[in-house]
N, C-alpha and C positions, 0 to 999 in steps of 0.2 A: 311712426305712430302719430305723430305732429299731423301729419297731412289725413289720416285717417280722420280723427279726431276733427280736422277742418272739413271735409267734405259732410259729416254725417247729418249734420244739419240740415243737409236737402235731400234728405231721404223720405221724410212725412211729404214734400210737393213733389217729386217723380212718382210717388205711389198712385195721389190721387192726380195725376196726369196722367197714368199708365191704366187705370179705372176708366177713368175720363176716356181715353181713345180706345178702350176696349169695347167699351158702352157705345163709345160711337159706329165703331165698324160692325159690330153686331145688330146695331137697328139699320147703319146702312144699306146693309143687304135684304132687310126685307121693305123697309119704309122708303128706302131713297132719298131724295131730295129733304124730306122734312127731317133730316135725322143732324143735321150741319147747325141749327140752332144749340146741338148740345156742346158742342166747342167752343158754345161762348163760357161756358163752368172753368174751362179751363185759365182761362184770360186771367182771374187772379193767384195763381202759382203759377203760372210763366211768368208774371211780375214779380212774385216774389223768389226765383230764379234769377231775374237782370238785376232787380234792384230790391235788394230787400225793404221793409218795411216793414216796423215792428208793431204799430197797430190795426194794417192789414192783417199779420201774421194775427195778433189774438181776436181778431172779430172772426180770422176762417176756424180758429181753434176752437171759439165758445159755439160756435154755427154748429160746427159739426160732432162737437161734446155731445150737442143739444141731440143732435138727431141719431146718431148713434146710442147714444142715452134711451130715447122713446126705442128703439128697436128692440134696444135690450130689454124693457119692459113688456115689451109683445110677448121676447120668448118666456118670461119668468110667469106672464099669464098662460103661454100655450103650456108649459111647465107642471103649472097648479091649476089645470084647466080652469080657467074662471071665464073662457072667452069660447065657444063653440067655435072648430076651426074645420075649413072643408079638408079633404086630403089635396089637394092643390097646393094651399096655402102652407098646410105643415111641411110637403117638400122645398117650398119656396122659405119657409123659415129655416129648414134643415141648411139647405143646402148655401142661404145666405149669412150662416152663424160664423160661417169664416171671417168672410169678408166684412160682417158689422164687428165683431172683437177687432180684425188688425184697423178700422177705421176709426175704434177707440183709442185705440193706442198709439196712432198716427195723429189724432188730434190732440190728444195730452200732450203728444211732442211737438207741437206746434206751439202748442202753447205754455212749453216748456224756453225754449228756443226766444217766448217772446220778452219774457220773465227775464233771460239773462243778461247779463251787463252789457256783452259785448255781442255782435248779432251780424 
């Protein structure tokens, strides 16, 4: 249990590394060559994989509070229609409602993680 307990802390940076290269191979195939600048996102959770840093860790935790935060206000306006939304966009809120919750709850861990004593 000891060692479970020690690994779970890099579980919030393999997520958004695993986003990260999904994103990547995805534009790869249709963009090409311009799609390699998106692996530079990844550069600070590989870092904080080799060598942690606990105020790296909460500036990527507040970063992505932040943006995750705004997303989830989009949907509570496509919600309460306050926002006229094309159908495009409603499937692309649908179908991104997953992935904006688990990226709230990956940054809260992050920035849980930066909070603790030991790191």
């Amino acid at each position: 249990m000891h060692t479970i307990n020690k690994y779970t802390k890099f579980i919030p940076y393999l997520y958004f590394l695993s986003v990260i290269v999904y994103w990547f191979t995805t534009l790869n195939k249709s963009e090409g060559l311009s799609a390699y600048p998106i692996l530079l996102f990844a550069i600070p959770f590989l870092w904080q994989l080799i060598k942690p840093n606990r105020k790296l860790n909460f500036s990527l935790g507040i970063v992505f509070v932040c943006l995750s935060s705004y997303l989830i206000l989009a949907y509570l306006f496509n919600v309460l229609n306050i926002i006229y939304w094309t159908e495009t966009s409603k499937n692309l809120l649908f179908y991104g409602g997953v992935l904006v919750v688990i990226n709230f709850v990956m940054s809260l861990w992050m920035i849980r993680n930066s909070i603790r004593k030991e790191f």
